[in-house]
Rosetta silent file (secondary structure, phi, psi, omega in degrees, C-alpha in Angstrom):
SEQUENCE: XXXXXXXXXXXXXXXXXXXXXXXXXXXXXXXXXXXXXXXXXXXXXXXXXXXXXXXXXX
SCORE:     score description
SCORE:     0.000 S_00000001
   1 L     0.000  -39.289  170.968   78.373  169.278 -156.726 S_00000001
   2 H   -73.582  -31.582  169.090   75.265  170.728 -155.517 S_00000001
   3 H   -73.280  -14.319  165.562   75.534  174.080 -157.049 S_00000001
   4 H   -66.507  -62.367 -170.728   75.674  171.803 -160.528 S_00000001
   5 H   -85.035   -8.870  162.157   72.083  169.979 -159.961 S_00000001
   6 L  -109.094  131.063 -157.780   70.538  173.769 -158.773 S_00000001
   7 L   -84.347 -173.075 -178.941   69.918  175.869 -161.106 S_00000001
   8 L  -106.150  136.486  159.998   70.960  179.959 -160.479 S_00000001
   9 L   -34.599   -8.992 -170.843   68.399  182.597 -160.472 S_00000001
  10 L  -125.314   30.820  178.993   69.459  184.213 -163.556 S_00000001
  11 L   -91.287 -155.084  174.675   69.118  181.365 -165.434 S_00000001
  12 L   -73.281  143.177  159.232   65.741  180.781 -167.887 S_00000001
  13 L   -87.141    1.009  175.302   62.774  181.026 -166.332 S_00000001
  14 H   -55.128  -59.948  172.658   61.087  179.033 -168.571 S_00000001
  15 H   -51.501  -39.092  160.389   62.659  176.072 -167.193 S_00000001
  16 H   -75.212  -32.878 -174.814   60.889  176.054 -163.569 S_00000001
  17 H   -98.776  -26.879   55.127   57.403  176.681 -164.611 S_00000001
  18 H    74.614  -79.851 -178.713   58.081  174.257 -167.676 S_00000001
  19 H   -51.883  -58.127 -150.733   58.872  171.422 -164.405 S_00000001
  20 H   -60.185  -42.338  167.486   56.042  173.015 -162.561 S_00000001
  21 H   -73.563   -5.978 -170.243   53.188  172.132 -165.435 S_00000001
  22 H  -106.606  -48.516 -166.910   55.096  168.879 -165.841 S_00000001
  23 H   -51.970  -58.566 -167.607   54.969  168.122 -162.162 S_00000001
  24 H   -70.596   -6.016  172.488   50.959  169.069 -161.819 S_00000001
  25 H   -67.702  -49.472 -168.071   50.523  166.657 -165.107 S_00000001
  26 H   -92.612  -21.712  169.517   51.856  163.804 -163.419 S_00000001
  27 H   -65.051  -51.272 -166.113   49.952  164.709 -160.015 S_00000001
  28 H   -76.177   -8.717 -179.762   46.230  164.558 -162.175 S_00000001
  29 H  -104.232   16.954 -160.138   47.659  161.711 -163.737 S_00000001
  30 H  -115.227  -54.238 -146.560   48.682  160.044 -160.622 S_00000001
  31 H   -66.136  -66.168  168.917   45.587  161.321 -159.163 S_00000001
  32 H   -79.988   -8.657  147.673   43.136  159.866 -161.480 S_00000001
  33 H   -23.916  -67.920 -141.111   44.969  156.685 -161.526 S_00000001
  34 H   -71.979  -88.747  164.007   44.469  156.573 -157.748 S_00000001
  35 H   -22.018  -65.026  169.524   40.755  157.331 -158.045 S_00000001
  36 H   -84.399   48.958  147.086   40.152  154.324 -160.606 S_00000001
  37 H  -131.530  -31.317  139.928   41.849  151.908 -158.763 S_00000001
  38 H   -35.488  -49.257  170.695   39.614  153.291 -155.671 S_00000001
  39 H   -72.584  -36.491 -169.794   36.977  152.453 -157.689 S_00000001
  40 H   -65.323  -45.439 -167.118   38.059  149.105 -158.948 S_00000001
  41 H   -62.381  -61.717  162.653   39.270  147.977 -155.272 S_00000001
  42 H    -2.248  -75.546 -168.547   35.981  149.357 -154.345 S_00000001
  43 H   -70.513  -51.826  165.771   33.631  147.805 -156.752 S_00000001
  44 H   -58.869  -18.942 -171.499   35.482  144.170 -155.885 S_00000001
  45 H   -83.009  -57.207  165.553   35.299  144.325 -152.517 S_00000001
  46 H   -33.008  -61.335 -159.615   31.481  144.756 -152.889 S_00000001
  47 H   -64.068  -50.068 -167.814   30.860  142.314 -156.028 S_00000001
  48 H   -57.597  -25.372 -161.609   32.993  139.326 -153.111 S_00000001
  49 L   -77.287  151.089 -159.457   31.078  140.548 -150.027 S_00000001
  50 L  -121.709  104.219 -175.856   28.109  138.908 -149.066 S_00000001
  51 L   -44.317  118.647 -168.700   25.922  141.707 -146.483 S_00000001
  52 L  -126.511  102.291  155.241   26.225  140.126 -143.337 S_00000001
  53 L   -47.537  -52.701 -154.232   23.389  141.668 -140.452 S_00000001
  54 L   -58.993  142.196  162.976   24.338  139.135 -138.022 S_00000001
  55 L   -92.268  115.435 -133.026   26.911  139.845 -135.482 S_00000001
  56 L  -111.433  -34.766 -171.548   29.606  138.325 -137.391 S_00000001
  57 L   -90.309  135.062  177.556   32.497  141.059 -136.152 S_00000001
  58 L  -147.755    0.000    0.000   34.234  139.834 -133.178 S_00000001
């Protein structure tokens, strides 16, 4: 069963760097995803918080 879902070396090579640009696609698109939802959590966290000097942490 496992010799079915891997392919054999002497198959196209086309096909592995074909996943391999499809893989790094969905990593920068994962990536900046990430990053603007960093920002968003970010930016909310801020806009709620009120700067507290005092010693408040206990």
């Amino acid at each position: 069963m496992s010799e079915e879902t891997v392919p054999q070396q002497g198959g196209g090579t086309a096909q592995p760097k074909g996943l391999l640009q499809q893989m790094e696609e969905l990593m920068a698109a994962l990536n900046a995803d990430l990053s603007a939802l960093d920002a968003d959590l970010q930016s909310s966290a801020t806009a709620g918080r009120i700067p507290v000097e005092g010693p408040e942490a206990g």
